[in-house]
MIMI-45432 format. One line per 4 residues: their letters; for each residue x, y, z of N, C-alpha, C, CB. Coordinates in nm, 3 decimals, always signed. Atoms other than C-alpha are relative to their C-alpha. Glycine has a CB too. Layout:
N
A = X,Y,Z,X,Y,Z,X,Y,Z,X,Y,Z | ...
This chain:
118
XXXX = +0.106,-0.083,-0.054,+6.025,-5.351,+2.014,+0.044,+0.146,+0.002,-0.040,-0.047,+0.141 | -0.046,-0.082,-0.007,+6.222,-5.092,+2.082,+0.077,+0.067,-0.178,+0.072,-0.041,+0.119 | +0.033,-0.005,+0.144,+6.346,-5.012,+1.711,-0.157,+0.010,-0.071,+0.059,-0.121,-0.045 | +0.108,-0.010,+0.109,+5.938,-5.024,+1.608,-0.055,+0.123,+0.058,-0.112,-0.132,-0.019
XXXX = +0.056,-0.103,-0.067,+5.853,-4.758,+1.843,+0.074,+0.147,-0.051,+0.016,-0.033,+0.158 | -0.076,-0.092,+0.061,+6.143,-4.512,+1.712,-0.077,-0.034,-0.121,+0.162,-0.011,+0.005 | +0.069,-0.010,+0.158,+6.023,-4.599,+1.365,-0.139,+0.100,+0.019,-0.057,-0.183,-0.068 | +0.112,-0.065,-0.038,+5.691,-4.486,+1.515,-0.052,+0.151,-0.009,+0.000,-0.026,+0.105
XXXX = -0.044,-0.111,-0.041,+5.781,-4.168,+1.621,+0.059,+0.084,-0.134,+0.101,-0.031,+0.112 | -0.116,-0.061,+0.084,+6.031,-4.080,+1.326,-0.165,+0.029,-0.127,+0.185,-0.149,-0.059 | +0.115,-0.001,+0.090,+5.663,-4.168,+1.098,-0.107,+0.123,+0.023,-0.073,-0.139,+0.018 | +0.121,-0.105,-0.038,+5.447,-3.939,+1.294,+0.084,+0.138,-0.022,-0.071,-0.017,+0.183
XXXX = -0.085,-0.156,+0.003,+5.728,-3.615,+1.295,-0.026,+0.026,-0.154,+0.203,-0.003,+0.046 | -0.021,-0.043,+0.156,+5.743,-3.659,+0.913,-0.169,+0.033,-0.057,+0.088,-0.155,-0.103 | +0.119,-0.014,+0.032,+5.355,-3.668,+0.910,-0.040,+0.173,+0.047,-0.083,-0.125,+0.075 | -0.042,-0.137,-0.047,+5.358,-3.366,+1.187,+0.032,+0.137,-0.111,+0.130,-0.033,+0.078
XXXX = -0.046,-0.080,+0.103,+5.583,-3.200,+0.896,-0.069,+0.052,-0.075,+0.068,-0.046,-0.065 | +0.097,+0.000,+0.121,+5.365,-3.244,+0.624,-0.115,+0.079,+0.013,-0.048,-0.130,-0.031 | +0.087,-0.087,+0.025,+5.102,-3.091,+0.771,+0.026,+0.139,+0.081,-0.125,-0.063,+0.027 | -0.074,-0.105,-0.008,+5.272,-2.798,+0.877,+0.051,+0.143,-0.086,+0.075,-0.059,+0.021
XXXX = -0.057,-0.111,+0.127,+5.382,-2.666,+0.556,-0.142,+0.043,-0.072,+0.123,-0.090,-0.139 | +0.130,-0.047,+0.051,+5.003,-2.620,+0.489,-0.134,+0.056,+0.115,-0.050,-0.132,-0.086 | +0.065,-0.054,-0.090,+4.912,-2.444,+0.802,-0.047,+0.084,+0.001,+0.032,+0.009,+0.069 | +0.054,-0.149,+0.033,+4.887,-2.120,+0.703,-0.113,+0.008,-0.130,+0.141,+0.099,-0.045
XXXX = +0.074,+0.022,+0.134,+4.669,-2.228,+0.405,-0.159,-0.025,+0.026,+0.066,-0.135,-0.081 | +0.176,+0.002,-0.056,+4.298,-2.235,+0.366,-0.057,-0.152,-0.025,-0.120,+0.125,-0.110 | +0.046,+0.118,+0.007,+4.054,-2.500,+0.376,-0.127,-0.019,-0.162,-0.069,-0.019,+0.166 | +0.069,-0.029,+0.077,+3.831,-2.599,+0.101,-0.108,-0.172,+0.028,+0.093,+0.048,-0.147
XXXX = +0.090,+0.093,+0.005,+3.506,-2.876,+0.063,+0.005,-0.028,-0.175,-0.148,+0.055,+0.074 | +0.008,+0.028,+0.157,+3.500,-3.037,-0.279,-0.176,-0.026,-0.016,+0.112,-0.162,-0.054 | +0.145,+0.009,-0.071,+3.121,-3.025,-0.327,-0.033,-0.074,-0.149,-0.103,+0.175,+0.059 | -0.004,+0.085,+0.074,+3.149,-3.149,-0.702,+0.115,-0.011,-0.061,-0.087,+0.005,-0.066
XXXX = -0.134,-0.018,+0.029,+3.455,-3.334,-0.837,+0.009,-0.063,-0.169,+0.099,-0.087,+0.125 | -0.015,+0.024,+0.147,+3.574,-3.425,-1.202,-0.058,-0.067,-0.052,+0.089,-0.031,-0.041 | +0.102,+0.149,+0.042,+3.359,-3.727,-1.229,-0.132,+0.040,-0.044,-0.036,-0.112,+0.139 | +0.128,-0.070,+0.013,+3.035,-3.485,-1.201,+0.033,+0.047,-0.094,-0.055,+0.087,+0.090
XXXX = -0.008,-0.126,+0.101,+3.153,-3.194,-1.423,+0.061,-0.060,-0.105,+0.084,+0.134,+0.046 | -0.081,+0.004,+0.152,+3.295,-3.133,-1.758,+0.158,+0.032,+0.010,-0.067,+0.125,-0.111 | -0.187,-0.053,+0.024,+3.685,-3.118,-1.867,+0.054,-0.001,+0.091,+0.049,+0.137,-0.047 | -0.059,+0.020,-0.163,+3.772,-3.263,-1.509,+0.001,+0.130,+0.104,+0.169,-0.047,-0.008
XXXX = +0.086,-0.082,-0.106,+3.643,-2.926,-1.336,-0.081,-0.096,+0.127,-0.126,+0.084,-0.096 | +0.030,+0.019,-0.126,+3.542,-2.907,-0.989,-0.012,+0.083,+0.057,+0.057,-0.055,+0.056 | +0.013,-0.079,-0.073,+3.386,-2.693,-0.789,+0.040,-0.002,+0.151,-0.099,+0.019,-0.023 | -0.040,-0.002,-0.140,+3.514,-2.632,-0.436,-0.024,+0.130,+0.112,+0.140,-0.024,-0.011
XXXX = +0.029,-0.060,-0.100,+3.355,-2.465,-0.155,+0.081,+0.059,+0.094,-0.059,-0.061,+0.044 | -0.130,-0.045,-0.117,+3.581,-2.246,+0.058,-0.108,+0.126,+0.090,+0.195,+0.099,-0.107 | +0.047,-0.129,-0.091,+3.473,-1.949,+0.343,-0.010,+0.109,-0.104,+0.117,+0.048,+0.131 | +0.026,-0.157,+0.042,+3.553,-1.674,+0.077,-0.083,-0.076,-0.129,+0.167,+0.130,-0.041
XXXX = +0.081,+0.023,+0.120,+3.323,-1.833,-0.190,+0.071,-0.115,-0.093,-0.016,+0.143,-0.081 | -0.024,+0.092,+0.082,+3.345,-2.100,-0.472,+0.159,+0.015,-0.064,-0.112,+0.008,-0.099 | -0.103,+0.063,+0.082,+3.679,-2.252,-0.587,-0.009,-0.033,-0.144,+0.025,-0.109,+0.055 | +0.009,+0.098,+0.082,+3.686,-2.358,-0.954,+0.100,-0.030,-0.014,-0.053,+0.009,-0.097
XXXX = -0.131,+0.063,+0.040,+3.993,-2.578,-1.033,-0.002,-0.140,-0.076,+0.081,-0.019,+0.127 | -0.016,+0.144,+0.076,+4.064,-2.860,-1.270,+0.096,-0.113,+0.086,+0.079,+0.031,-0.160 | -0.099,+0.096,-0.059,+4.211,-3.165,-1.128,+0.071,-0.078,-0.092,-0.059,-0.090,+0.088 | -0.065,+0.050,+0.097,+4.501,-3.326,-1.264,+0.057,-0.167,+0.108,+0.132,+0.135,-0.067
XXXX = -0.042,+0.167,-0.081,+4.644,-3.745,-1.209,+0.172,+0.074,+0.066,+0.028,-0.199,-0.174 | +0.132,+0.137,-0.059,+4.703,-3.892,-1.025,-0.067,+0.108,+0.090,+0.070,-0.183,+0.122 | +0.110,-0.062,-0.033,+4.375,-3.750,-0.885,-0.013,-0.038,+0.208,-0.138,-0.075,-0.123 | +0.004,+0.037,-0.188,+4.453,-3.895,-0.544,-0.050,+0.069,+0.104,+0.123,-0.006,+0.062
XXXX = +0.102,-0.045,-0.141,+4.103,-3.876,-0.348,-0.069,+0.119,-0.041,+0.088,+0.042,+0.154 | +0.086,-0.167,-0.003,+3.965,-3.531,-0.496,-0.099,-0.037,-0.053,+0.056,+0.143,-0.084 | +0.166,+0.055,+0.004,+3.625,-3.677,-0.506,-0.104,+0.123,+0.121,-0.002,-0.218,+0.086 | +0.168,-0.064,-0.091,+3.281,-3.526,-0.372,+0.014,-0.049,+0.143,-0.182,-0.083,-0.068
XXXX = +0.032,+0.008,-0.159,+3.262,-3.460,+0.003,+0.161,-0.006,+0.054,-0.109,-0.161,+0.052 | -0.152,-0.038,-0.067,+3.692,-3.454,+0.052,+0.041,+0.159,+0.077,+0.110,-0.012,-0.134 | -0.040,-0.187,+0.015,+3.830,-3.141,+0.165,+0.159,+0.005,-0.023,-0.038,+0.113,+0.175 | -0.144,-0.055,+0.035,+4.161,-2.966,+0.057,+0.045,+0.149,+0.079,+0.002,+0.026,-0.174
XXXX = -0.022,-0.081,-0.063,+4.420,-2.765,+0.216,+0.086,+0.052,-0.088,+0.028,-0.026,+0.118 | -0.096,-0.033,+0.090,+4.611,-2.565,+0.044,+0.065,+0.195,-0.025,-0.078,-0.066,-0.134 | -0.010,-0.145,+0.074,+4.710,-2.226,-0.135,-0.134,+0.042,-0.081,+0.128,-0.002,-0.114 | +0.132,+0.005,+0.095,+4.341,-2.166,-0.287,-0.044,+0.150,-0.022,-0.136,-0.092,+0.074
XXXX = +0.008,-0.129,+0.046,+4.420,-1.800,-0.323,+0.101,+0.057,-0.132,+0.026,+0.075,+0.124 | -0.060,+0.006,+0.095,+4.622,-1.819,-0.629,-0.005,-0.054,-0.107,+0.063,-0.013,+0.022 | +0.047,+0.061,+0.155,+4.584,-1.911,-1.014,+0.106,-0.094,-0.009,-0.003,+0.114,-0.146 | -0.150,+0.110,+0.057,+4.785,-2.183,-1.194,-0.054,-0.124,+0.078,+0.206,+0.056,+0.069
XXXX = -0.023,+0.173,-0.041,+4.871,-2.535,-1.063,+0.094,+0.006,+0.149,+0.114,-0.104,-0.154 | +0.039,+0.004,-0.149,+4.862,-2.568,-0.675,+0.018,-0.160,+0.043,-0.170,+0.058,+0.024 | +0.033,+0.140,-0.093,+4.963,-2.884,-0.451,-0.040,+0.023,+0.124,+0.117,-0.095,+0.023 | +0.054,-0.027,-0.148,+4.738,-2.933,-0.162,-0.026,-0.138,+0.065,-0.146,+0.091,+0.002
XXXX = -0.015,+0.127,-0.084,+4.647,-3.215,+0.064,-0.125,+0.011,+0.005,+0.084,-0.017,+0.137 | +0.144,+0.100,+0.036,+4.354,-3.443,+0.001,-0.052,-0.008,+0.156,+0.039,-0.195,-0.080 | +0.036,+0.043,-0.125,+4.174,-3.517,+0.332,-0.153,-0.093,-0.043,-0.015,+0.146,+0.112 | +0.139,+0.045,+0.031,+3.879,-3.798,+0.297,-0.079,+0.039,+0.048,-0.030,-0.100,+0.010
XXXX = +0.109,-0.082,-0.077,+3.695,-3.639,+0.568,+0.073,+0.066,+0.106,-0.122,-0.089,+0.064 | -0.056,-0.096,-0.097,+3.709,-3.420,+0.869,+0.137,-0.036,+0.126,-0.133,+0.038,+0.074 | -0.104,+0.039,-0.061,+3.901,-3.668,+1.056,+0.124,-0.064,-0.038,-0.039,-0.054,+0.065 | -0.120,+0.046,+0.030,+4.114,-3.785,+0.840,+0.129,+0.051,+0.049,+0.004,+0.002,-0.114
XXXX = -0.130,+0.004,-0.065,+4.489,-3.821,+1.005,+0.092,-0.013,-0.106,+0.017,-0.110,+0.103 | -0.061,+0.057,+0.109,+4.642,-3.933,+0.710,-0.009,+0.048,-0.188,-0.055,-0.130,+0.025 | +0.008,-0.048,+0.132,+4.618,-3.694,+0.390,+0.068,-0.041,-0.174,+0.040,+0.111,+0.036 | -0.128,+0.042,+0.105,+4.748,-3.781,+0.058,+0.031,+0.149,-0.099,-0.060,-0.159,-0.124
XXXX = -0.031,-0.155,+0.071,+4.894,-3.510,-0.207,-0.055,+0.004,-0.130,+0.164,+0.038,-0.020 | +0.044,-0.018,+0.141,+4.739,-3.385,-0.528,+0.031,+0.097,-0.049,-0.118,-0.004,-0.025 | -0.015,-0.158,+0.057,+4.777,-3.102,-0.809,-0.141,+0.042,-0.071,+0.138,+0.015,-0.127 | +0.131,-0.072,+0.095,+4.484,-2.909,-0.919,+0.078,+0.156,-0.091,-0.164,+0.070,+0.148
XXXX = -0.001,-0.161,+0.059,+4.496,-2.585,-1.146,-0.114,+0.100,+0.027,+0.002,-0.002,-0.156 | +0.083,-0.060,-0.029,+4.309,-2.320,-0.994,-0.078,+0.110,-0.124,+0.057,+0.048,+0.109 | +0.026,-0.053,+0.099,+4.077,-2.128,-1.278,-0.033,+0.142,+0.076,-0.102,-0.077,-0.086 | +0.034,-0.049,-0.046,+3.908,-1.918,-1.050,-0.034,-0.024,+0.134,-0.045,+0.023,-0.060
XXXX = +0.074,-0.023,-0.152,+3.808,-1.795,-0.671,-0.022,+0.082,+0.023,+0.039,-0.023,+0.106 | +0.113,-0.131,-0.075,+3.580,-1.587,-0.454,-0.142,-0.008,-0.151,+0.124,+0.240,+0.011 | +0.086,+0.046,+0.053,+3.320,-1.685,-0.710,-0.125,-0.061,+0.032,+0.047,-0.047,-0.044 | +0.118,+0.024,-0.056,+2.961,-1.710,-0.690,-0.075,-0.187,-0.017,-0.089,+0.123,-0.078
XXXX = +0.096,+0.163,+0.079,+2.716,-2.043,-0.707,-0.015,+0.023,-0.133,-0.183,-0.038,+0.055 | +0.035,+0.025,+0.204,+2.566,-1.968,-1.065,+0.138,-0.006,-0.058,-0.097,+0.164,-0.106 | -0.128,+0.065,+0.035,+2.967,-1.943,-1.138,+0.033,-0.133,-0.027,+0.071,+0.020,+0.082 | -0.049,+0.208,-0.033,+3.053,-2.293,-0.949,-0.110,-0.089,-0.133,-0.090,-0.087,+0.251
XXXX = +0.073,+0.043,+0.106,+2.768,-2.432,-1.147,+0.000,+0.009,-0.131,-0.080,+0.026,+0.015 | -0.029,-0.017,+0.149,+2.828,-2.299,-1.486,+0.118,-0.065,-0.048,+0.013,+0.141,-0.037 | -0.197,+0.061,-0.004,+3.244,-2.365,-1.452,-0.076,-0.191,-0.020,+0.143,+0.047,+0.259 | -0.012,+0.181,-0.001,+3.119,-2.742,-1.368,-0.104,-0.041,-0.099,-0.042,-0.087,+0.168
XXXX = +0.059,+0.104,+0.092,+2.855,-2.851,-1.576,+0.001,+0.049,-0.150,-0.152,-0.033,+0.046 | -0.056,-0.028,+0.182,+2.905,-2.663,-1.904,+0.116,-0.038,-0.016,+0.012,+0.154,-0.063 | -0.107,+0.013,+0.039,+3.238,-2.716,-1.895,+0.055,+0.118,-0.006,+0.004,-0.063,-0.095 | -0.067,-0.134,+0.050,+3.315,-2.331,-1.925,+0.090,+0.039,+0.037,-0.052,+0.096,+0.007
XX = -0.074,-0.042,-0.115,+3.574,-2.169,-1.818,-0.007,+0.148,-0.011,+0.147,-0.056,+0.005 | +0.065,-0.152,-0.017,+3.499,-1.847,-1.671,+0.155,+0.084,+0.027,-0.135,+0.015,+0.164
């Protein structure tokens, strides 16, 4: 008993951790994810305007309606943390490549269903 409760504890600090190192980072809504769009594009909803980023495998969870935490102010290839929804406790990790941000709707929309990249 005693041994499952330390385990317990030692599970939640390392979880604690994890989301720690993505505190200072912004939030984002995936509003459509690679499955919708073209060339695994995805648009992602953030406070300063549309995300576009490609998602790469394993894709772990970056589906429609997730949100991501991350670095989403920087180009390139970005690991952030999957969340299924608002309460999720339990995030998993993914890499996207960010194409663009602060980007408008007709953007998000063009990036995802043409396939373009802007």
């Amino acid at each position: 008993m005693k041994n499952s409760k330390v385990k317990a504890i030692i599970a939640l600090l390392f979880c604690v951790d994890a989301t720690k190192i993505y505190a200072s980072e912004e939030w984002g809504y995936i509003a459509n994810d690679h499955y919708e769009c073209e060339n695994d594009h995805m648009a992602i909803n953030t406070s300063k305007g549309w995300l576009l980023a490609e998602a790469y495998p394993p894709y772990s969870g970056l589906n429609s309606g997730s949100y991501i935490k991350g670095n989403l102010r920087k180009y390139g290839f970005q690991d952030v943390l999957v969340f299924k929804n608002e309460h999720d406790s339990s995030p998993s990790n993914a890499r996207i490549y960010i194409d663009n941000y602060w980007m408008s709707d007709e953007d998000a929309g063009r990036y995802c269903y043409s396939g373009e990249d802007l």
